[in-house]
Structures are given as structure tokens and as C-alpha cells.
C-alpha positions, 0 to 999 in steps of 0.5 A: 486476465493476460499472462503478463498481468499476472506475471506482473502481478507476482512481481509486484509481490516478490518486490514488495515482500522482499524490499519490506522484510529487508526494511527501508525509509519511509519516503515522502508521501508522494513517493509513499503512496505511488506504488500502490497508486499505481497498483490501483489504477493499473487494477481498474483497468484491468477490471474495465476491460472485464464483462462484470455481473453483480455477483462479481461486483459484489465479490471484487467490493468484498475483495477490496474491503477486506484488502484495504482492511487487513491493509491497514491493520498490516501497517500497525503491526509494521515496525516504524523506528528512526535511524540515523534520524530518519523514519525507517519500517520493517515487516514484522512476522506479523506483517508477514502473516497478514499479508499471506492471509491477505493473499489467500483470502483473496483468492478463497474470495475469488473462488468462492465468487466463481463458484457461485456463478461469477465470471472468472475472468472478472474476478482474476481481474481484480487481483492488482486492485486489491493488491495496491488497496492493501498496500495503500491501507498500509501506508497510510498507517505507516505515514502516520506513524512515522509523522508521530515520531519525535523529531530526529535530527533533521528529518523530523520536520520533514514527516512531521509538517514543520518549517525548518528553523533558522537563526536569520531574520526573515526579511520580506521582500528579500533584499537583493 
């Protein structure tokens, strides 16, 4: 693991933590799911690069079972409300609280897989894996939750999957 994967790494979390502790609107799906998509797949490739034996491999499936689990649990204890009509999460000390546990558990798991006889470079490597499994644990949750939502004024709809209403007929083809 390079400097600046690391350095990215912390950014990541001071970005995340900060933006969701402050609340925000829960975006389109594609948008919702992006950062943690990227996250992963940045993740993976660092972990290409990495000489893994099956003791790491072990330890990183560990890793990500658990980031992807507390993942999603973190997105149950986030509060989803609507305001102004759109769907809107705050992080809950609860949220907090998982999150920390997350990250200390990753790297005690990390510590302990080195200590066992893993490679350390391996293990460091799939940091930012984790790191985009717990996010995209959470929102999954926090997109079905939010599309639960009774419908708002014009945004319930949208996360909900429905067509917007007119009052005109729908002519097919359309007259020009």
C-alpha cells in the first residue's frame, strides 16, 4: 500500500463522515451507489497488485464480510426522513459508533492476520475495499428506506418507482 493510497484512504473517510453527520439527500440510485463503487473497485485493484496467500485471503473475505455486514446495519440506525418532500439521512451516534467499530475492527482483523503469518502489504491493501463494501451495504439499506417513504410532494415518485401523474390523455403515436 503506496502513501497516497492511504492518503486517499483517510480522505475518503473524513469526506464521508463529514457529509453524513451534517445529513444530505439521498440521490438517485446511480449517484447513491457511485462513491462506494468506486471505492471497491479502486479496493481490487490495489489487491491485484498485492502477492496474497490463503491466509490473507481468508482474513480480506473476513474483512469484507464484516465490513459489508456492519455496513448494512449502520444504514438501519441512519435517520431517513423527508424534507421539503425529498428523502433526506443523517448519521445517528449510532451510525457514528458502527462505523468506528468498523474501522477498528478492520484493522484489529488486519493485525491479527499479519500476526498469524499474513503479509502485511496484502492485508493494508484491502483497506479501500472494505471501506466501499461497508458504504454500499449502507446504502442499499438507506435506498430502501428511503423508497418506503410515503410519497412527498414531488419527489415521492421518484424513489418510489412511480410515473409521474398528468391530467392529459396519452395519445399514442404523438400528434405533431
Amino acid at each position: 500500500m503506496t502513501w497516497t493510497t492511504v492518503a486517499v484512504a483517510v480522505a475518503l473517510i473524513v469526506f464521508v463522515v463529514a457529509r453524513r453527520m451534517r445529513g444530505e439527500a439521498v440521490r438517485a440510485p446511480k449517484k447513491l451507489f457511485l462513491l462506494p463503487l468506486v471505492a471497491g473497485v479502486i479496493g481490487l485493484q490495489n489487491l491485484t497488485r498485492a502477492k496474497l496467500n490463503a491466509l490473507d485471503i481468508g482474513v480480506i473475505a473476513a474483512g469484507c464480510a464484516l465490513s459489508l455486514v456492519l455496513g448494512l446495519w449502520r444504514g438501519r440506525l441512519d435517520r431517513v426522513s423527508l424534507v421539503n418532500g425529498v428523502p433526506h439521512m443523517v448519521w445517528t451516534a449510532g451510525s457514528v459508533a458502527v462505523f468506528a467499530v468498523g474501522v477498528l475492527s478492520k484493522l484489529a482483523l488486519d493485525a491479527g492476520g499479519v500476526a498469524a503469518g499474513g503479509t502485511s502489504a496484502a492485508l493494508s491493501s484491502s483497506l479501500l475495499l472494505s471501506l466501499g463494501l461497508t458504504l454500499l451495504g449502507e446504502a442499499v439499506v438507506v435506498w430502501q428506506r428511503a423508497r418506503s417513504l410515503p410519497p412527498g410532494n414531488a419527489a415521492g415518485g421518484q424513489y418510489r418507482g412511480a410515473v409521474q401523474r398528468t391530467d392529459r390523455p396519452t395519445v399514442w403515436p404523438p400528434i405533431r
